[in-house]
N, C-alpha and C positions, 0 to 999 in steps of 0.2 A: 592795668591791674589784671586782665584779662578773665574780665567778666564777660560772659559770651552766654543767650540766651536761644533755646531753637523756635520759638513762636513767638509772635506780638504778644499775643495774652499773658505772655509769660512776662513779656517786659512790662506790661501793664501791672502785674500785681506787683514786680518789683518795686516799680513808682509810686503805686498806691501803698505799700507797705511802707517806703521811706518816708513820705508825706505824710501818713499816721505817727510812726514812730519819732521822726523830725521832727515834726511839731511836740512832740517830748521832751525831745532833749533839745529845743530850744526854750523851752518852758525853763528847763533846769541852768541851764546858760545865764540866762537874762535872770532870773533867782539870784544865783550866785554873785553877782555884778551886783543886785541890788542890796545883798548881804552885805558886801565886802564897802559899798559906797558908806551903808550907815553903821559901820564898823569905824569909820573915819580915822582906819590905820593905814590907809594905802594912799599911794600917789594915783593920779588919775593915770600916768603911764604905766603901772604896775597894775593896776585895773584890766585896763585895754588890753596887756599883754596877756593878763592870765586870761580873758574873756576870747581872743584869738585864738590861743593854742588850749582852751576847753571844748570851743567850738569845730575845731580840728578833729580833737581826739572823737568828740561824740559822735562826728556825720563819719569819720572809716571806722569807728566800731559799728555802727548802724550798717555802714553798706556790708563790711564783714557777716555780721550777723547776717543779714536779708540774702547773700550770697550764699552762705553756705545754708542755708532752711531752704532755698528755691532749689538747692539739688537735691 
């Protein structure tokens, strides 16, 4: 992706910022999954799918966002 930082500390907030905001958008993940389980319209394989590629999308937005605020 070529994410390249010029100090530790620098990498440090990167991680501490994903880790705060991570924990986020896993919050919002595991939400959604437990929506969709007591909505009892979904197969558990349509579950897991969408719960994969939500999980996806939200940790390269997150690293996009933290990428582009650290410069």
């Amino acid at each position: 992706m070529g994410v390249q930082y010029d100090s530790f500390g620098s990498l440090l907030w990167f991680i501490g910022g994903y880790l705060l905001i991570g924990g986020i958008g896993e919050l919002f993940t595991n939400v959604m999954r437990i929506f969709m389980r007591k909505a009892q319209k979904w197969r558990e394989s349509q579950i897991k799918a969408v719960f994969i590629l939500s999980s996806f999308l939200v940790n390269l937005i997150i690293i996009s966002f933290l990428d582009n605020v650290m410069n």
